[in-house]
C-alpha positions in Angstrom: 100.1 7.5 153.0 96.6 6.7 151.9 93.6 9.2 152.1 92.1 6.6 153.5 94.3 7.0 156.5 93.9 11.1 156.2 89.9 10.6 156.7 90.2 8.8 159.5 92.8 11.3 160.9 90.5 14.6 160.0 87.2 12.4 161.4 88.8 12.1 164.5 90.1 15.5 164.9 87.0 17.2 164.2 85.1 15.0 167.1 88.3 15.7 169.3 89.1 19.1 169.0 86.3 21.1 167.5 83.3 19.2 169.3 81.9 20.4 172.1 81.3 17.6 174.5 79.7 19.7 176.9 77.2 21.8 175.1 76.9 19.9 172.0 77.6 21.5 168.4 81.4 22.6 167.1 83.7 25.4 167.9 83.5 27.8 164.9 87.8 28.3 164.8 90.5 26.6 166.8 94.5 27.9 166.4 96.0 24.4 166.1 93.7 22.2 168.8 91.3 22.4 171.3 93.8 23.9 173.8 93.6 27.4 171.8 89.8 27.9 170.9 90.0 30.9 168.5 86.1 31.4 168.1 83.7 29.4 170.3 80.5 30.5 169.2 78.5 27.9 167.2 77.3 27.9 164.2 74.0 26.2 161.8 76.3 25.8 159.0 78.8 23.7 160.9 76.3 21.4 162.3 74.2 21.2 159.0 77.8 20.6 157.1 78.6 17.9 159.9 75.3 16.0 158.9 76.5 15.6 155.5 80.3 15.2 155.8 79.4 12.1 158.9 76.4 10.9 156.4 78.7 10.2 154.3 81.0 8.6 156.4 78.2 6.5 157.5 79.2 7.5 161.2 75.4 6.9 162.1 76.4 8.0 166.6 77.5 11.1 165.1 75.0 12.0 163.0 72.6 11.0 165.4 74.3 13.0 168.0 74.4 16.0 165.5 70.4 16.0 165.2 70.3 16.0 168.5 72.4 19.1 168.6 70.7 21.1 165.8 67.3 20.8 168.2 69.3 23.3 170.0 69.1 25.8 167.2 65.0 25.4 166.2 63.4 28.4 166.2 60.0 26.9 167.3 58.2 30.0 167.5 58.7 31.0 163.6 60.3 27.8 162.0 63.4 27.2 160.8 66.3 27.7 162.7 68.5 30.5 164.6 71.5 30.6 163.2 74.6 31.1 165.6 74.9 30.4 169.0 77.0 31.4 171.7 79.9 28.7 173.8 77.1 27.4 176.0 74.7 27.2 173.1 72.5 30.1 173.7 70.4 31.9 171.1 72.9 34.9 169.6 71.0 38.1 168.8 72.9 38.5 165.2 72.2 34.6 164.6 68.1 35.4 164.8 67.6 35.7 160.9 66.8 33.7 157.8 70.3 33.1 155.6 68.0 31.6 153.0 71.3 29.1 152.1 72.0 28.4 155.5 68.3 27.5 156.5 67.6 25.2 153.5 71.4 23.6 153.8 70.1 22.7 157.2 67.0 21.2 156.3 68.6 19.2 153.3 71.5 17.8 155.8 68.7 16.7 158.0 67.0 14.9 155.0 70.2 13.4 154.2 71.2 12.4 157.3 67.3 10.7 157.5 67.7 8.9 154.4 70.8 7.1 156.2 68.6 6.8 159.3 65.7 5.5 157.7 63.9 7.7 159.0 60.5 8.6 156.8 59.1 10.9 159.1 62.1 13.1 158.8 63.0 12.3 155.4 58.8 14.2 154.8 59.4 17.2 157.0 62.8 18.1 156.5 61.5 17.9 152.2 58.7 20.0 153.0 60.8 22.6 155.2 62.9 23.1 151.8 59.7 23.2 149.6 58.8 26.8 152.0 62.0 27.5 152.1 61.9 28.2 148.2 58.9 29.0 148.2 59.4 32.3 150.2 62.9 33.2 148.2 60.7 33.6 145.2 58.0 35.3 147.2 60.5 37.7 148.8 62.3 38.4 145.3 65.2 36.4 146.1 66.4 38.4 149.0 69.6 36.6 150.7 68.1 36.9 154.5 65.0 37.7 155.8 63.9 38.8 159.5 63.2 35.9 162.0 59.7 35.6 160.8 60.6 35.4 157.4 58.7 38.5 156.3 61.1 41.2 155.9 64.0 41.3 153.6 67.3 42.2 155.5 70.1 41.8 152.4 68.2 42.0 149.0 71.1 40.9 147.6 70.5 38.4 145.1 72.9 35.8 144.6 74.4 32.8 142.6 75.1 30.7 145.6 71.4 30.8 146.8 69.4 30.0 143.3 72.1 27.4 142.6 71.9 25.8 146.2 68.4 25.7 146.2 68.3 24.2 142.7 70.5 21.4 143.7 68.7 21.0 146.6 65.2 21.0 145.0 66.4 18.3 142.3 68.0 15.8 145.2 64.6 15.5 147.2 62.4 15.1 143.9 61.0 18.7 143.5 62.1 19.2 140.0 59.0 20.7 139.6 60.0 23.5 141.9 63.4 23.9 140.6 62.3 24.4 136.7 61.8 27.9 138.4 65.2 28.4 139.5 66.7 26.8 136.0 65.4 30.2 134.9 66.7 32.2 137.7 69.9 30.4 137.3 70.2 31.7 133.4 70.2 35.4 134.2 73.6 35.3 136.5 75.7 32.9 133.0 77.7 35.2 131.4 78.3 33.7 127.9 82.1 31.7 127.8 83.0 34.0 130.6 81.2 31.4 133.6 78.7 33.6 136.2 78.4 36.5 137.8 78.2 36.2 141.7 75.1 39.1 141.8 72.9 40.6 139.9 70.5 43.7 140.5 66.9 43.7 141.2 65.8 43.9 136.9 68.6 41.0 136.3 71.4 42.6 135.0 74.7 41.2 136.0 76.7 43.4 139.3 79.6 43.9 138.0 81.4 45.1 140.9 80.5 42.1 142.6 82.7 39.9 140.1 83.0 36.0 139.8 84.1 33.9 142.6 85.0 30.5 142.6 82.6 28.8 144.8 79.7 30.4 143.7 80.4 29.0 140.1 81.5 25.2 142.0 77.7 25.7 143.4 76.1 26.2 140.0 78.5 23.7 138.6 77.0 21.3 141.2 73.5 22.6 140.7 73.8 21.8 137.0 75.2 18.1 136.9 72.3 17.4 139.7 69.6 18.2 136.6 68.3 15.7 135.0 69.6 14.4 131.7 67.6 16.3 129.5 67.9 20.1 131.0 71.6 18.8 131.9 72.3 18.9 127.9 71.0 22.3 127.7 74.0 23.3 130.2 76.6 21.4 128.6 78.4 24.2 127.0 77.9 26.3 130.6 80.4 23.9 131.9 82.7 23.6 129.8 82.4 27.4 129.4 82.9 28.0 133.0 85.4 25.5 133.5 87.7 26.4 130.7 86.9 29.8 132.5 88.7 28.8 135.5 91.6 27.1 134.1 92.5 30.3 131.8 92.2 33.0 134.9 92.0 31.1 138.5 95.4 29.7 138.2 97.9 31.0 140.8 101.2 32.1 139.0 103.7 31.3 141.9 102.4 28.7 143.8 100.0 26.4 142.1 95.9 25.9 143.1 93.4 28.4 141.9 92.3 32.3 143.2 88.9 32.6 145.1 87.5 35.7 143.1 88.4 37.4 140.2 86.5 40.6 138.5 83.7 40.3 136.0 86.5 39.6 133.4 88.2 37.1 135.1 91.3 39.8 136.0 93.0 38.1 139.7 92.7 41.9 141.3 92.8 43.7 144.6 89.0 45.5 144.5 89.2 48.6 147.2 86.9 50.4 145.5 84.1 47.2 146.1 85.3 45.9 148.9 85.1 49.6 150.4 81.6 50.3 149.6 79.8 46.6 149.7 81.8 45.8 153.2 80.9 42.4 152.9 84.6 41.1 151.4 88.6 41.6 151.9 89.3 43.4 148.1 92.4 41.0 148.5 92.2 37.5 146.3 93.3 34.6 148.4 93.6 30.7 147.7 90.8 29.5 149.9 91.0 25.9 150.6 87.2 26.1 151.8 86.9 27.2 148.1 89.1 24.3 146.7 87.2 22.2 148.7 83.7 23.1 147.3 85.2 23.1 143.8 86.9 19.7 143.6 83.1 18.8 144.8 81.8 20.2 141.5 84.8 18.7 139.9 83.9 15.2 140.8 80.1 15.9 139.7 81.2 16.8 136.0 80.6 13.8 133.8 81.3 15.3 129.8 83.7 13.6 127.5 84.7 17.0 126.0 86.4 18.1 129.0 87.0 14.8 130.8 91.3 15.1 130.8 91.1 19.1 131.5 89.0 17.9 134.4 90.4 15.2 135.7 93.5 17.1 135.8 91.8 20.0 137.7 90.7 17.1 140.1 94.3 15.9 140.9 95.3 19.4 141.1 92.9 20.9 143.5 93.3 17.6 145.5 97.2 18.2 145.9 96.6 21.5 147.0 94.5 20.8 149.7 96.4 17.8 151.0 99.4 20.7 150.9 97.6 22.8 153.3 96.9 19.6 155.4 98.4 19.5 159.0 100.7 16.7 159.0 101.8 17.9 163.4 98.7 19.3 164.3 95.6 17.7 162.2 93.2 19.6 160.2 93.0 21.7 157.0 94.8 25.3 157.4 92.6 27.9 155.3 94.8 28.4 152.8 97.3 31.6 151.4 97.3 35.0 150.8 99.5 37.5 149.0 100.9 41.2 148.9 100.6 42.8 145.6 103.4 44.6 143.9 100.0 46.1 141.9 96.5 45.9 142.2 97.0 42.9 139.4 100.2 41.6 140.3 100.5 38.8 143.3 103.7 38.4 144.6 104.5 37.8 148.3 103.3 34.8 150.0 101.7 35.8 153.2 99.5 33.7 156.1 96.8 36.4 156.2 93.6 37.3 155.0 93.8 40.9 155.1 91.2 43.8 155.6 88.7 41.1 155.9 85.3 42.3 157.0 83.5 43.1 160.5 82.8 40.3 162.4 84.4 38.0 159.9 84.6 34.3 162.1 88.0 34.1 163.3 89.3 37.4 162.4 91.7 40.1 164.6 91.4 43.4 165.0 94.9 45.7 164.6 94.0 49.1 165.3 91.2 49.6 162.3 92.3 46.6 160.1 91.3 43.1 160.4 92.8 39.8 159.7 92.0 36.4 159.3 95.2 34.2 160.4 95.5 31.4 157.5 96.7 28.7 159.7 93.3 28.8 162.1 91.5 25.3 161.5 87.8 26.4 160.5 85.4 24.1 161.0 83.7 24.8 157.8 86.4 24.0 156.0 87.2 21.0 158.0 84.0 19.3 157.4 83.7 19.9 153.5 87.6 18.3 153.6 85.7 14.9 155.4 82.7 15.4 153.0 85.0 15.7 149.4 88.3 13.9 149.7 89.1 11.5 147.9 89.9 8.2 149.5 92.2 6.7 147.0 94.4 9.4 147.0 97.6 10.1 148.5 99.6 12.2 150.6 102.8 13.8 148.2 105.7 13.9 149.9 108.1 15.9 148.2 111.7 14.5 147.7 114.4 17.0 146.6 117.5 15.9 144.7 120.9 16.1 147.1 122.9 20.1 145.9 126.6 20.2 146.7 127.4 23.4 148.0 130.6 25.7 149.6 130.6 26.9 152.8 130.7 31.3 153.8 130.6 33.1 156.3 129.8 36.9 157.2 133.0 38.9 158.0 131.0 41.4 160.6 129.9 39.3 163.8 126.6 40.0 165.1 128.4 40.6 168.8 130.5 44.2 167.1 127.0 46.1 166.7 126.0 48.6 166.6 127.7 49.8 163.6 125.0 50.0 160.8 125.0 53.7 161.1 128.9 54.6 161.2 129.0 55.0 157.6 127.6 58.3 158.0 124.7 60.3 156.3 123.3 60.1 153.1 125.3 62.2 150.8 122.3 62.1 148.3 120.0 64.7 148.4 117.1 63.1 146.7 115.2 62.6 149.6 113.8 64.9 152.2 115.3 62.9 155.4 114.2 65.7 157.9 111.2 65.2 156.6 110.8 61.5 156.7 112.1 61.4 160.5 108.9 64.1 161.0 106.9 61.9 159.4 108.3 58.7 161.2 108.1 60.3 164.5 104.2 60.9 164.2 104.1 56.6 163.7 105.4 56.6 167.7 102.0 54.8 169.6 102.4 55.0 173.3 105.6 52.8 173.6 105.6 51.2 170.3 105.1 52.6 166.6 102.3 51.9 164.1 101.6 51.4 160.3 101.3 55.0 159.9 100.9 58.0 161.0 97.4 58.2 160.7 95.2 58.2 163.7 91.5 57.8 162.0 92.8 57.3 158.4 89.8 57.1 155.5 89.7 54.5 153.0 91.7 51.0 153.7 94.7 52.4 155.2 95.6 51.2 158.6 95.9 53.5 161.4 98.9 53.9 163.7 97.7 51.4 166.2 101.1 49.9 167.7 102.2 46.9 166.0 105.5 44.7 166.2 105.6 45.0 162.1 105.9 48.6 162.0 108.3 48.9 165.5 111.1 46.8 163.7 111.0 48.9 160.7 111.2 52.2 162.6 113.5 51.7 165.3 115.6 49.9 162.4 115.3 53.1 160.3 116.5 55.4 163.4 119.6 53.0 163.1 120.2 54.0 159.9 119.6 57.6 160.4 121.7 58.0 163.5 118.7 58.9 165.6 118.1 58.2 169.5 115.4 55.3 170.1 113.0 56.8 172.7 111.9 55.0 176.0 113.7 51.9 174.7 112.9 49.7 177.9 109.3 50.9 177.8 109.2 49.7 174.2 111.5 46.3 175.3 108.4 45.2 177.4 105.9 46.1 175.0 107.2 43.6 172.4 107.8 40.8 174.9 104.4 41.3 175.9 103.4 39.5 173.0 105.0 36.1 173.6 102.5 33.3 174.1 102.6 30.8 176.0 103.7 28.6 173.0 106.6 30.8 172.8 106.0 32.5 169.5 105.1 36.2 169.5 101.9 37.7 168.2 101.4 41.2 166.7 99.8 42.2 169.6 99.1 40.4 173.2 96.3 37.5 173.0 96.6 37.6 169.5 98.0 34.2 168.0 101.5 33.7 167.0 103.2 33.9 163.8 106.8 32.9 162.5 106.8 36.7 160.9 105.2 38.2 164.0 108.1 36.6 165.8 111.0 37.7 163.8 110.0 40.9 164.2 109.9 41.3 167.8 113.6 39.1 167.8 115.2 41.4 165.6 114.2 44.7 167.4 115.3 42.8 170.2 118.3 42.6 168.7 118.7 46.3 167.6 117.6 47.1 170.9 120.4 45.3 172.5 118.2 43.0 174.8 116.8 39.4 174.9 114.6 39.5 177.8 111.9 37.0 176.8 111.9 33.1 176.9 114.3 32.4 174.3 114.3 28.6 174.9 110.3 28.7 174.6 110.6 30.4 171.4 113.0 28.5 170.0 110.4 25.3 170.4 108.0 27.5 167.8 110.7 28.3 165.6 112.1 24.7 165.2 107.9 23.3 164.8 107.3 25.7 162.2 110.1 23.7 160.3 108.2 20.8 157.7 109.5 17.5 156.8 110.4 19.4 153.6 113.1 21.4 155.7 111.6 24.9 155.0 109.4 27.0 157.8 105.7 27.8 157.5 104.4 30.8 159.1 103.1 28.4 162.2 103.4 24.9 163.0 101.8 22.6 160.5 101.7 25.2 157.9 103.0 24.6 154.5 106.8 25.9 153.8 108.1 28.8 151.3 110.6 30.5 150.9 109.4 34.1 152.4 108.8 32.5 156.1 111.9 29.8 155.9 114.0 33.5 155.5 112.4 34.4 158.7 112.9 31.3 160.4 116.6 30.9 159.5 117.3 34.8 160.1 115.8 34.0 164.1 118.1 31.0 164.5 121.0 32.7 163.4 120.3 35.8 165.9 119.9 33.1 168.5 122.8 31.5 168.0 121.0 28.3 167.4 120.4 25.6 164.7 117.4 24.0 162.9 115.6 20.7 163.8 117.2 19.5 160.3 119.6 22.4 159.3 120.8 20.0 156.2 116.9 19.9 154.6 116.8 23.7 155.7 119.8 24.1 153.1 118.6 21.6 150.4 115.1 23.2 150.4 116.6 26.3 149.8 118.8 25.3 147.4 116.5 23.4 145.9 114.1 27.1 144.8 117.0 28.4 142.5 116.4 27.7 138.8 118.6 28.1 135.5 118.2 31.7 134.9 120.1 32.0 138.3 117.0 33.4 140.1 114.9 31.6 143.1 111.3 31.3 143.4 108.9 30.6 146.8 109.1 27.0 146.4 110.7 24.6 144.9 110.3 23.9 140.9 108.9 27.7 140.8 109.1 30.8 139.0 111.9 33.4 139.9 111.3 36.3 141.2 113.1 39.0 143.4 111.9 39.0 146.1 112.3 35.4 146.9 115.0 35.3 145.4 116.6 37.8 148.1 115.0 35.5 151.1 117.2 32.6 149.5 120.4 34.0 149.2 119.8 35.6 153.0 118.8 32.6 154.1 121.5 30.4 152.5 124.2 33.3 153.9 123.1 33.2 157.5 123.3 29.4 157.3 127.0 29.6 156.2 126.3 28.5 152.7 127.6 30.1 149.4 125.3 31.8 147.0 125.7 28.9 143.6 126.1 30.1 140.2 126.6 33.8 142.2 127.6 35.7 138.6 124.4 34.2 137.2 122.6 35.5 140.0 123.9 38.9 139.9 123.6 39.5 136.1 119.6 37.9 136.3 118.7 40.5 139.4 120.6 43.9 136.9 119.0 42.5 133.7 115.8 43.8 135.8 116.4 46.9 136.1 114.0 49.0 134.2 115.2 52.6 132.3 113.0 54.5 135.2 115.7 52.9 138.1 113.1 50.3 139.7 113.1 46.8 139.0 110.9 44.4 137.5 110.0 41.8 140.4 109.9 39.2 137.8 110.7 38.9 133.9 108.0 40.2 131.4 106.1 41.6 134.4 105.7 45.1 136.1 108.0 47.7 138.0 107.6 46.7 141.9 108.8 49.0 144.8 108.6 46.5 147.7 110.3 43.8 144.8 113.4 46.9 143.7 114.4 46.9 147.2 114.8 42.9 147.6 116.8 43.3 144.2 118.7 45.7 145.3 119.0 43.8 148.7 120.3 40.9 146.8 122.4 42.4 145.0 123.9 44.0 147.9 123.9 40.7 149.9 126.5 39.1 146.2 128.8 42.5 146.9 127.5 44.2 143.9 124.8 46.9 143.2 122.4 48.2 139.8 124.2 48.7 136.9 121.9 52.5 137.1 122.7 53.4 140.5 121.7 57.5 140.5 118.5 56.3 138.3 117.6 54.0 141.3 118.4 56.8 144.2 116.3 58.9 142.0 113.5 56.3 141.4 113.0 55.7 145.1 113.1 59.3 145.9 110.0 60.1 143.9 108.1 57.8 146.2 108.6 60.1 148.8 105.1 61.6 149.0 103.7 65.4 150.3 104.2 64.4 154.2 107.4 63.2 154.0 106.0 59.4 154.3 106.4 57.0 151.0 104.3 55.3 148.6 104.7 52.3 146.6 103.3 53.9 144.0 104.2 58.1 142.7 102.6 60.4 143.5 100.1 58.3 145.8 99.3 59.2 149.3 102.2 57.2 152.0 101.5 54.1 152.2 103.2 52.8 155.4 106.3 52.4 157.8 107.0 49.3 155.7 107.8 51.7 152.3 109.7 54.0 154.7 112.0 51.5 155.7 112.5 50.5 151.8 113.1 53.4 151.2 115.9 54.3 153.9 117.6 51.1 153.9 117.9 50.7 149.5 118.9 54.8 149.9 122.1 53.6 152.4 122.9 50.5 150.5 123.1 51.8 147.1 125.7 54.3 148.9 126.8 51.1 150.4 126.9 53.0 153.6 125.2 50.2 155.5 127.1 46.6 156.5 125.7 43.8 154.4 125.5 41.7 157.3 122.8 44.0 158.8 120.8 44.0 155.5 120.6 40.0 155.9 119.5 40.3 160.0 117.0 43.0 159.5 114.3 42.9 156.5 
């Protein structure tokens, strides 16, 4: 399929679902279409982004149609423009400032979109807008926004993403006069062979905590190849500095594309400490297509024979990956992909989040005192820079897999004989304090349902015990285990089928927007709990369209497959007694992530690691298939093991709690266990922290319910006092 074809397909998407007929101006966030608005507010960056992306397309009604609309945002009074506006395009309160990048985006989309209009009267006041516009940044010492009558600074930050915008800007409309300033700016944030800082202070010495982010450095990229020849060859090395950069540290290790952010050394890293005290970014890394997007734009500016096959490879790449996050069902770009990380350096399960994302962060949910941005939310930001980059020669990949013979298996335990996960008895170990733990666990109870934690106003970034479906699996499965009596169990029943939406998925919580995990969750304590008093046809129509043409599940419909969400997907149609859309390219898919050292990885033609490696071989048991090369398997997952008792999660790489319990799980799942078995009971036992709770790290404060329930359910299998077959139901 040509891009040609994906253009046309993304055009009209954006005009049909994120276009307000009504009002004028685009949606900020939809879930999938129109019929789910997620945020309706509107924004100056959309509509200035629109100008560009249907300049470009030469879509001269909707450009016209879009200056009509961004009349609805002048700020006649002071100049310039207000900034966000509400569903019925009023004037927000928190959208009466200056975003210095915002306001001279706007005025340089309206240029562009003049130039296409031929328009000189425009074309003259829209260039003399940007001329004040950078004029008062370097009156106002660079400050990132300023009050409504551009007089008072309200962040001082200074950043790479302004002087590099505004020198772009500067040299498109002729004002290279003007930008020789910000050349000079620009040089204070280069950090020699190591690309730019994102901030520096007030006397221009980098910010450290800040670090390096990817679009920021695609900006300066941009703002460099826009110079003319002469000061170009003066950044020549900068480049090729900052692209080489990239290529050494942005690289995802399991999944392919490039990180958003890294520190000032170019270390992938979860930031608490920054994100904490700045409050203006989640201290998780994602891969942002938004970023990708912005970056293969910079990409496609670079013209230097030195690095021409590095970046024309970098091109393809970043290209693939956002065609992968493309909505083949639904239409649109999803955001992108986040991880869980075994350490604050080490990325290793796949997840449709953003987590602990800021305040007010545009299409973000609140869960008790954490928020989240859901992945698979079409932004309009993001859909607009896809129309405004892509590349029209290029191609959709659709990937083929080759054709795996396999054996048929089945479970001896059926599903109907439970419960009997806890007839095996107690733990005979006395490594961990189980009164303790149940004290502990019993504080997590929220109203009807259980939270994170125990925590009611927690300090720092861990989550309080605000109910969620997550945690109310992993506790009632826990008091399973333990023998102990699930309180107010029809209470809780109603609670979780509460949260089915109308498209029949389930959501953490009610009105939030459902999620293949969020969904597993509340059908497996559903399970445990004996009941299935929910719309079970409806949610099998959201299971079966989060399956892809490539036969694994995404975490929603339209969102790219891996391993971690097709476990969930198959694990739901097996407790439903049902079958996949295409159960055969659920199988080869699956099959299809094992490589030669026996292992599995999240998708195909990956790397292996545990803890997909568990979510394969559950999967491929539940669908009746045999585990191939099983020996292999199980001699790969012990040759893990490290002399503490945990497990690596992956070779030549670090000792993961969350990954030791899906090799032991896996291991369990083959009929065998660790080759150290005490070492391991004694490993996990140490994680047991001062409140009876567990950490994924020793000695730590707990963490969550989450490392409880790792905790428990490794403790019963290595005393293989718990049936496999509930080890591969509930995760």
């Amino acid at each position: 399929m040509k891009m040609v074809y994906i253009l046309k397909t993304l055009s009209d998407y954006i005009k049909n679902n994120l276009y307000d007929e009504y009002y004028g101006a685009f949606y900020s966030v939809v879930n999938r279409d129109k019929q789910d608005i997620v945020t309706e507010d509107k924004t100056l960056l959309d509509v200035s982004l629109g100008l560009l992306a249907f300049s470009k397309q030469n879509d001269k009604k909707m450009v016209l149609t879009l200056l009509k609309d961004m009349e609805q945002f002048q700020d006649k009074e002071n100049g310039g423009f207000y900034e966000i506006l509400d569903g019925t395009n009023i004037k927000q309160e928190i959208g009466i400032v200056k975003t210095i990048f915002i306001q001279a985006l706007a005025q340089f989309a309206r240029y562009v979109a003049a130039r296409g209009l031929e328009d000189k009267i425009l074309v003259k006041t829209s260039s003399e807008a940007i001329e004040r516009i950078s004029k008062q940044y370097i009156i106002k010492n660079k400050a990132t926004i300023l009050s409504q009558d551009w007089n008072d600074a309200i962040d001082t930050s200074i950043k790479l993403l302004d002087v590099s915008l505004l020198l772009y800007i500067l040299n498109q409309i002729g004002r290279t006069d003007l930008g020789s300033i910000f050349i000079d700016f620009l040089k204070a944030f280069i950090d020699p062979e190591k690309g730019a800082y994102s901030k520096i202070n007030g006397d221009g010495t980098p910010m450290f905590f800040a670090g390096k982010k990817l679009l920021d450095m695609s900006v300066m990229i941009l703002a460099i190849s826009a110079l003319d020849e002469k000061e170009r060859q003066k950044f020549t090395g900068v480049i090729k500095d900052t692209i080489s950069f990239i290529d050494r540290h942005y690289r995802h290790p399991l999944t392919k594309g490039f990180w958003d952010k890294s520190d000032k050394d170019g270390t992938i890293s979860v930031s608490v400490i920054s994100a904490y005290y700045q409050k203006s970014e989640s201290p998780f890394p994602i891969k942002s297509m938004l970023s990708h997007a912005v970056f293969l734009m910079a990409l496609n500016k670079i013209d230097h024979s030195s690095t021409k096959s590095l970046v024309e490879s970098m091109k393809k790449e970043v290209q693939e990956q956002i065609l992968h996050f493309y909505d083949t069902k639904n239409g649109g770009i999803n955001f992108g992909q986040g991880n869980w990380f075994s350490t604050p350096t080490s990325p290793t399960v796949p997840i449709a989040r953003h987590v602990m994302v800021p305040t007010y962060t545009k299409g973000a949910f609140y869960v008790g005192n954490t928020a989240y941005l859901p992945l698979h939310e079409k932004i309009t930001t993001l859909q607009l820079l896809g129309l405004l980059v892509l590349d029209e020669n290029a191609k959709l990949l659709s990937q083929k897999f080759k054709k795996i013979d396999y054996q048929s298996h089945s479970f001896d335990k059926n599903k109907n004989s439970l419960p009997y996960a806890a007839t095996a008895g107690k733990l005979t170990q006395q490594h961990i304090d189980i009164e303790k733990y149940k004290e502990w666990s019993h504080k997590t109870i929220s109203g009807f349902s259980y939270g994170l934690t125990a925590y009611k106003s927690p300090l720092g970034v861990k989550s309080d015990k605000t109910p969620q479906n997550f945690s109310a699996l992993h506790v009632i499965a826990d008091m399973t285990l333990l023998g102990e009596e699930i309180p107010n169990k029809k209470q809780l029943e109603t609670t979780l089928v509460a949260c089915q939406n109308e498209d029949g998925g389930f959501a953490e919580q009610p009105s939030l927007l459902s999620e293949l995990f969020t969904t597993y969750c509340v059908v497996a304590s559903e399970f445990i709990l004996g009941q299935v008093n929910y719309d079970v046809n409806k949610c099998l129509e959201f299971v079966r369209a989060c399956q892809n043409e490539d036969g694994g599940f995404g975490n929603s419909p339209g969102y790219p497959s891996d391993t971690w969400h097709t476990n969930f997907g198959a694990v739901i149609l097996h407790l439903l007694d049902a079958e996949a859309k295409d159960k055969e390219k659920l199988i080869q898919y699956l099959l299809n992530c094992q490589n030669e050292d026996g292992g599995f990885s999240v998708i195909p033609n990956g790397v292996s690691e545990v803890f997909s490696t568990f979510r394969c071989i559950d999967s491929l048991l539940v669908q009746g298939v045999a585990i191939p090369h099983e020996k292999k398997v199980i001699q790969w997952l012990q040759s893990l093991q490290d002399k503490t008792g945990g497990f690596l999660y992956q070779e030549n790489q670090v000792v993961s709690f969350v990954g030791s319990y899906h090799a032991i799980g896996a291991l369990y799942l083959l009929g065998s266990l660790p080759l150290e078995v005490e070492q391991a009971q004694v490993w996990l036992a140490q994680h047991q922290s001062r409140d009876g709770g567990f950490s994924r790290a020793i000695g730590a404060p707990s963490d969550t319910t989450d490392e409880g329930f790792i905790s428990i359910h490794a403790s019963y299998m290595l005393e293989q006092k718990v049936d496999p077959y509930w080890v591969a139901l509930i995760t």
